[in-house]
C-alpha positions as MATLAB code, in Angstrom:
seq = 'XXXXXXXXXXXXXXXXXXXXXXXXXXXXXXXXXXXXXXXXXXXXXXXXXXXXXXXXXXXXXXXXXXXXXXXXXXXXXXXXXXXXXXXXXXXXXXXXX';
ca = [
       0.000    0.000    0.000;
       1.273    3.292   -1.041;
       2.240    5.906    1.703;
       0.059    8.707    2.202;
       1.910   12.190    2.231;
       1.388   14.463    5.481;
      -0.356   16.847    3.203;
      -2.966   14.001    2.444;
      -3.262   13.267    6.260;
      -4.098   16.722    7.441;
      -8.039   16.900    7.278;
      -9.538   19.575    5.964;
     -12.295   21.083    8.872;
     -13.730   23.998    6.854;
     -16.617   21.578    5.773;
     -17.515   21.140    9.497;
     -19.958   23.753   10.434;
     -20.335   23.556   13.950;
     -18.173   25.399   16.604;
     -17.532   22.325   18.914;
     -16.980   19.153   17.776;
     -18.004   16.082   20.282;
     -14.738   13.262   20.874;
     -17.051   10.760   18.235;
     -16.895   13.536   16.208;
     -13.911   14.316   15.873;
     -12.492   10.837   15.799;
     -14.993   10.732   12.511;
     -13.151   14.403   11.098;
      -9.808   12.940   11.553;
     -10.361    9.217   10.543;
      -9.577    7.258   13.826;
     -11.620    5.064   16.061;
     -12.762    6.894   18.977;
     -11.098    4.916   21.503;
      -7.742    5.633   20.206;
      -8.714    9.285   20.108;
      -9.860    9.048   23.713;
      -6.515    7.529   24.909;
      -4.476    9.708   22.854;
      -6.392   12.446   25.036;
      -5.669   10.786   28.220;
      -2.056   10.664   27.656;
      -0.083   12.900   30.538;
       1.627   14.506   27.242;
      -0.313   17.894   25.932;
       0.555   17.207   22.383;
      -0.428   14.042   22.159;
      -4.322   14.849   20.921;
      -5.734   18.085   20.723;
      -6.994   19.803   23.937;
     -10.223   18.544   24.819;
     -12.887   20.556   27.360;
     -15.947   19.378   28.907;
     -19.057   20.418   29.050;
     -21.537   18.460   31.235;
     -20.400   14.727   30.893;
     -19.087   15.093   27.541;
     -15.865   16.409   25.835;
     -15.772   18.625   23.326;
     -12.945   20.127   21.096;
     -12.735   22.923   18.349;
     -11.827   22.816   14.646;
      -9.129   25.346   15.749;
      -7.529   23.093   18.189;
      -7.594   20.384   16.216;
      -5.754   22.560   13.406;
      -3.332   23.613   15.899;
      -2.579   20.040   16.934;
      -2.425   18.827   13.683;
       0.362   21.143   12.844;
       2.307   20.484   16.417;
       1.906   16.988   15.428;
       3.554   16.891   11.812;
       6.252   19.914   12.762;
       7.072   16.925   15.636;
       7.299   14.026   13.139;
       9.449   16.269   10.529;
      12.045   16.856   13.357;
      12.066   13.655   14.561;
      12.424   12.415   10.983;
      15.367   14.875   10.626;
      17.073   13.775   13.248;
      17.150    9.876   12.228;
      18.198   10.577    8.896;
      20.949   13.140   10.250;
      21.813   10.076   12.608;
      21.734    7.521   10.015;
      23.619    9.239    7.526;
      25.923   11.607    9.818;
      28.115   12.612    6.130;
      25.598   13.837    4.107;
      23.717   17.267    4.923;
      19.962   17.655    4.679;
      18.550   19.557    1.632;
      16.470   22.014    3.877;
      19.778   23.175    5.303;
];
């Protein structure tokens, strides 16, 4: 199966009309079961799903949050990605530099 880019993985929200989005539906906006979005927001690290609030019994989240983490999220993997091929070829010099 071909990889997707990064660009292709960031979901485009400006079809979602609604100012808060519930945790089902946001799972449903950025293609991932539910539970995995609910443990990814019950991680101790901030960054690890977007910021979550709740109102009543249920949480809720934003399409701006969600933007936000999506772009802490892939400006994490592109360093991390940097670093391993800086590590694994420790010669050659990135491109970007």
């Amino acid at each position: 199966m071909p990889r997707k880019s990064e660009a292709e993985n960031v979901v485009d929200l400006q079809q979602v009309p609604r100012l808060q989005l519930s945790i089902e539906e946001a799972a449903a906006a950025l293609r991932m079961p539910v539970t995995t979005l609910d443990l990814l927001r019950k991680d101790p690290d901030p960054n690890a799903a977007p910021y979550f609030f709740m109102v009543g019994r249920r949480w809720y989240t934003t399409v701006e949050l969600i933007k936000e983490w999506q772009e802490t999220f892939i400006g994490k993997r592109r360093e991390v990605i940097s670093r391993a091929n800086a590590l694994a070829n420790p010669g050659e010099q990135s491109l970007s530099e």
